[in-house]
OpenMM code with the backbone's topology and positions (N, CA, C; nanometers):
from openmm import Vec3, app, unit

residues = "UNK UNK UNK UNK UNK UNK UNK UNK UNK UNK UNK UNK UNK UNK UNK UNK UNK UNK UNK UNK UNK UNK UNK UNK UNK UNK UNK UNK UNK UNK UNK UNK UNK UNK UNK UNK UNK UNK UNK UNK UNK UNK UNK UNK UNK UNK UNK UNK UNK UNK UNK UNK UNK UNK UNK UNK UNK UNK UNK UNK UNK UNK UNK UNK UNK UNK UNK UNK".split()
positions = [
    Vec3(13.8079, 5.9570, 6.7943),
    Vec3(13.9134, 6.0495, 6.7562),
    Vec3(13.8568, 6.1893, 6.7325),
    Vec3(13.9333, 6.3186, 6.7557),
    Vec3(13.8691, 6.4383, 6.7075),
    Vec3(13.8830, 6.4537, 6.5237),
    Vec3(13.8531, 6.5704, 6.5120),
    Vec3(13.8323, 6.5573, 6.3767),
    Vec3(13.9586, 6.6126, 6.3304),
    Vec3(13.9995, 6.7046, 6.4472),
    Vec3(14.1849, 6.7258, 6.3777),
    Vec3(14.2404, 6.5634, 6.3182),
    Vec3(14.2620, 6.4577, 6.4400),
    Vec3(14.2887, 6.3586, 6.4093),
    Vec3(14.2513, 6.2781, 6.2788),
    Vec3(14.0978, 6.2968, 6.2204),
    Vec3(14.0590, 6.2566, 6.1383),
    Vec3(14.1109, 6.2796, 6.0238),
    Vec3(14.1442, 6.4281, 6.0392),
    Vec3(14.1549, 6.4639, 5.8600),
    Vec3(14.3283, 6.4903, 5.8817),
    Vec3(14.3979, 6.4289, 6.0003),
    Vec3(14.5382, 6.4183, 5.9497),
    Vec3(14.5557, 6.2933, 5.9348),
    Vec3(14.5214, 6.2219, 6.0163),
    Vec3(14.5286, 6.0722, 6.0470),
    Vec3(14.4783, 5.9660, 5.9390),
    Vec3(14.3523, 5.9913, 5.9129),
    Vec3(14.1913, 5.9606, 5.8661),
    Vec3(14.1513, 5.8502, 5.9585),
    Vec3(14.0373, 5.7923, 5.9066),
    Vec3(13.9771, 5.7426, 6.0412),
    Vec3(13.9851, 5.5829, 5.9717),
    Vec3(14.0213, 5.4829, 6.1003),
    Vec3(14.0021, 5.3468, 6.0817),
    Vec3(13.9219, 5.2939, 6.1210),
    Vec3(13.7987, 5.2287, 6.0007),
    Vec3(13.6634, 5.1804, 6.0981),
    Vec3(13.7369, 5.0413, 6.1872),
    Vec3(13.7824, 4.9951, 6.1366),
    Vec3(13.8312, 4.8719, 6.2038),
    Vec3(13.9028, 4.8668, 6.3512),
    Vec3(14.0042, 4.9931, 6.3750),
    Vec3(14.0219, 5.0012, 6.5033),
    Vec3(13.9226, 5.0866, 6.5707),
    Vec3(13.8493, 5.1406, 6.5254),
    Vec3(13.7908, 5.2383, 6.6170),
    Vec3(13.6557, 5.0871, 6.6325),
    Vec3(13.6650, 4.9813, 6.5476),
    Vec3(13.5100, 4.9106, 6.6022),
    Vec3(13.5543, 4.8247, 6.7360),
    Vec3(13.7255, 4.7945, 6.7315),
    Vec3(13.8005, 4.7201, 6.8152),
    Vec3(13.8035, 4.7946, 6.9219),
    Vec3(13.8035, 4.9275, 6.9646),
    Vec3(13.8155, 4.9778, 7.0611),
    Vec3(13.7015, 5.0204, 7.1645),
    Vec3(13.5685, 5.0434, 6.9872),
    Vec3(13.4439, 5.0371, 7.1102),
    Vec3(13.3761, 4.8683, 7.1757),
    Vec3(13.4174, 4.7438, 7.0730),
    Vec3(13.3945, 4.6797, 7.1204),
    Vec3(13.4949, 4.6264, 7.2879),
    Vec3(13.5933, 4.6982, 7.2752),
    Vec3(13.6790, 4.6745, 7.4119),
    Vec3(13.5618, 4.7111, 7.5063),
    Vec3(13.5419, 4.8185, 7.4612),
    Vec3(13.4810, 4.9110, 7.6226),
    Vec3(13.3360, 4.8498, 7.6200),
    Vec3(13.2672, 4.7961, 7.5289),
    Vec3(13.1754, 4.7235, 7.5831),
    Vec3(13.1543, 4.5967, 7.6750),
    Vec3(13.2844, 4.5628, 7.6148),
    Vec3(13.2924, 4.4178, 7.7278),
    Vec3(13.3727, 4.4689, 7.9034),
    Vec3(13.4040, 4.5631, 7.8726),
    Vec3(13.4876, 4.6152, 7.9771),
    Vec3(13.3768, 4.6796, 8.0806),
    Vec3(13.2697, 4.7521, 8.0164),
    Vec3(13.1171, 4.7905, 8.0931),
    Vec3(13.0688, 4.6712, 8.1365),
    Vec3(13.0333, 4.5846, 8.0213),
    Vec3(12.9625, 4.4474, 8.0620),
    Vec3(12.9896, 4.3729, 8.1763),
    Vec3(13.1304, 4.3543, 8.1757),
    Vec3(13.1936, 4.2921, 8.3137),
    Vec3(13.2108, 4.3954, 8.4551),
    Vec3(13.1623, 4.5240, 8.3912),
    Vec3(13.1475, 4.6028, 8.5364),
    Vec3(13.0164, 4.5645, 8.5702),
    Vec3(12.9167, 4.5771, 8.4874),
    Vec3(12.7591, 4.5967, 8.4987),
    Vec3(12.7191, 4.4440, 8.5878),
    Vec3(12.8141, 4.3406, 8.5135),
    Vec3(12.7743, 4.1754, 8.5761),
    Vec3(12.8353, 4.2316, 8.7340),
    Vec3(12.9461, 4.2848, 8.7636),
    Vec3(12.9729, 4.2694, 8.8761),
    Vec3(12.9367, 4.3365, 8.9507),
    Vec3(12.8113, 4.5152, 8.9384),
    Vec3(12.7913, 4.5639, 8.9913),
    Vec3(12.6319, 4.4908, 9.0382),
    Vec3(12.6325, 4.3758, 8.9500),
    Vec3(12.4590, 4.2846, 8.9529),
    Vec3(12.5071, 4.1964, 9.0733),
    Vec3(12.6208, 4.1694, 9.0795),
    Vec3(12.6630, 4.0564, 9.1975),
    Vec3(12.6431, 4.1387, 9.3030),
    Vec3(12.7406, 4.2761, 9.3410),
    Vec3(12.7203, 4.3123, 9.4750),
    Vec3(12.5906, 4.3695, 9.4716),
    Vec3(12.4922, 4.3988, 9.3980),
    Vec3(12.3586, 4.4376, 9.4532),
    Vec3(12.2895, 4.3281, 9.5089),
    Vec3(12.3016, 4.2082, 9.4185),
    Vec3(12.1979, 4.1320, 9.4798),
    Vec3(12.2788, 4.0736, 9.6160),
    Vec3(12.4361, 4.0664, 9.6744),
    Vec3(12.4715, 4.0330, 9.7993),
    Vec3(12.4213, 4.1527, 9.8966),
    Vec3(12.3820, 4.3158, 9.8725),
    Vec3(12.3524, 4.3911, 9.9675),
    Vec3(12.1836, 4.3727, 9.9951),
    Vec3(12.1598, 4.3210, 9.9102),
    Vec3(11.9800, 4.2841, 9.9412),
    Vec3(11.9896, 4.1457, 10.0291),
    Vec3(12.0551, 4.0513, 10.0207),
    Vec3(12.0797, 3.9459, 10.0990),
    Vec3(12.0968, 3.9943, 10.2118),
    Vec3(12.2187, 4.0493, 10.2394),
    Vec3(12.2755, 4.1390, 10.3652),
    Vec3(12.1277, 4.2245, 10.4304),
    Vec3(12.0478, 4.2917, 10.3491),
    Vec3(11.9517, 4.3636, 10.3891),
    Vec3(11.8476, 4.2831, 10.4649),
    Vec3(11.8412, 4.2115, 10.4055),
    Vec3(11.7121, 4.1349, 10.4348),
    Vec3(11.7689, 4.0934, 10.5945),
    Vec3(11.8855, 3.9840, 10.5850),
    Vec3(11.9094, 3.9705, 10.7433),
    Vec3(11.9107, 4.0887, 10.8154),
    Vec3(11.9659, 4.1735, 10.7785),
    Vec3(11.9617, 4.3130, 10.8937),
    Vec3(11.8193, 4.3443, 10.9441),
    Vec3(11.7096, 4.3155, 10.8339),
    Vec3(11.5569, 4.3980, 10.8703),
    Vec3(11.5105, 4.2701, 10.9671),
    Vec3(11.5399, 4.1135, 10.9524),
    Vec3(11.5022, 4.0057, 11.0182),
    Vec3(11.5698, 4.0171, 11.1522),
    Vec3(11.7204, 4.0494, 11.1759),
    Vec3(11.7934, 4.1099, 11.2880),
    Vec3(11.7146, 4.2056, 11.3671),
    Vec3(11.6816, 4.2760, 11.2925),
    Vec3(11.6235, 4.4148, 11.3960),
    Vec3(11.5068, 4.3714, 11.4351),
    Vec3(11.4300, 4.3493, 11.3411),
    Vec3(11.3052, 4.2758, 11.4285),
    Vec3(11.2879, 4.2182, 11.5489),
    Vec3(11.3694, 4.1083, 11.5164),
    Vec3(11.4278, 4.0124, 11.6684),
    Vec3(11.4118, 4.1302, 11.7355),
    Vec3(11.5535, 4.2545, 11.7508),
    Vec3(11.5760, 4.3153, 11.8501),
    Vec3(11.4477, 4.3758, 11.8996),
    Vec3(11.3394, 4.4200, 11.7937),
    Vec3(11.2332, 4.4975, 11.8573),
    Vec3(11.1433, 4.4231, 11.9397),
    Vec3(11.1317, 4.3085, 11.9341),
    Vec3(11.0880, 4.2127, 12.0002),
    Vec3(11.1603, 4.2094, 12.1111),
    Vec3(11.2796, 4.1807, 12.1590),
    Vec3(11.3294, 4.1753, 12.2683),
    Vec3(11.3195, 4.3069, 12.3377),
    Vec3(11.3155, 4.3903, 12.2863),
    Vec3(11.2785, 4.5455, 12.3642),
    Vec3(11.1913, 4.5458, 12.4016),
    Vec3(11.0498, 4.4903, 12.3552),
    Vec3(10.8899, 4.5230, 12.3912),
    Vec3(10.8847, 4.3930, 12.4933),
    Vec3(10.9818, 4.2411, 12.5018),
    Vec3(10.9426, 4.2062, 12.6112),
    Vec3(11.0419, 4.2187, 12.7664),
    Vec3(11.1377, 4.3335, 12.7138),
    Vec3(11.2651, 4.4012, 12.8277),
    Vec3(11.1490, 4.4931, 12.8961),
    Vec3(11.0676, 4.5640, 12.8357),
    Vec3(10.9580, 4.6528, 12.8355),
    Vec3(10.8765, 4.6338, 12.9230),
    Vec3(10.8131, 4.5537, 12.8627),
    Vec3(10.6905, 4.4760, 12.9961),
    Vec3(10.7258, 4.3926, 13.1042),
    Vec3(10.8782, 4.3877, 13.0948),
    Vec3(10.9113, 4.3444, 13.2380),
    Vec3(10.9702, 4.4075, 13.2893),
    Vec3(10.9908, 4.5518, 13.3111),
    Vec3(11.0450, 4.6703, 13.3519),
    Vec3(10.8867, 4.7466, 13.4105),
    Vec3(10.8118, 4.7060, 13.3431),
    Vec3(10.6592, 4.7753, 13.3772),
    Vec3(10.5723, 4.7036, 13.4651),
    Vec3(10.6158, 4.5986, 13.5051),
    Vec3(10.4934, 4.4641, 13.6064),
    Vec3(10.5393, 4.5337, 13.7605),
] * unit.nanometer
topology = app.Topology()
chain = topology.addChain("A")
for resn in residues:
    res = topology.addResidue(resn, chain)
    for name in ("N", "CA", "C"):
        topology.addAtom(name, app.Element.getBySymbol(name[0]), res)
């Protein structure tokens, strides 16, 4: 709350502990779900770098049989 609010209002520890504990669980369940899609784009990553590989392999032997 600002402090206008304070000194018309006054301040309630009790809702203001209810409201920061909201937003902690409300972060928490972002933070868990921003832990899920990281570790699915490292999954995803990993096949892409194992993908490309393959491909560089198939280029170097498209390569040497373009060169005989």
């Amino acid at each position: 709350p600002s402090a206008e609010e304070v000194a018309k209002d006054g301040f309630y520890l009790g809702a203001m502990d209810a409201k920061l504990l909201q937003k902690i669980e409300e972060l928490t369940l972002y933070t868990i779900g921003q832990q899920k899609e990281i570790e699915q784009l490292k999954k995803e990553n990993i096949e892409i770098k194992q993908l490309n590989q393959k491909l560089l392999e198939v280029y170097k032997r498209l390569e040497k049989l373009e060169n005989q």
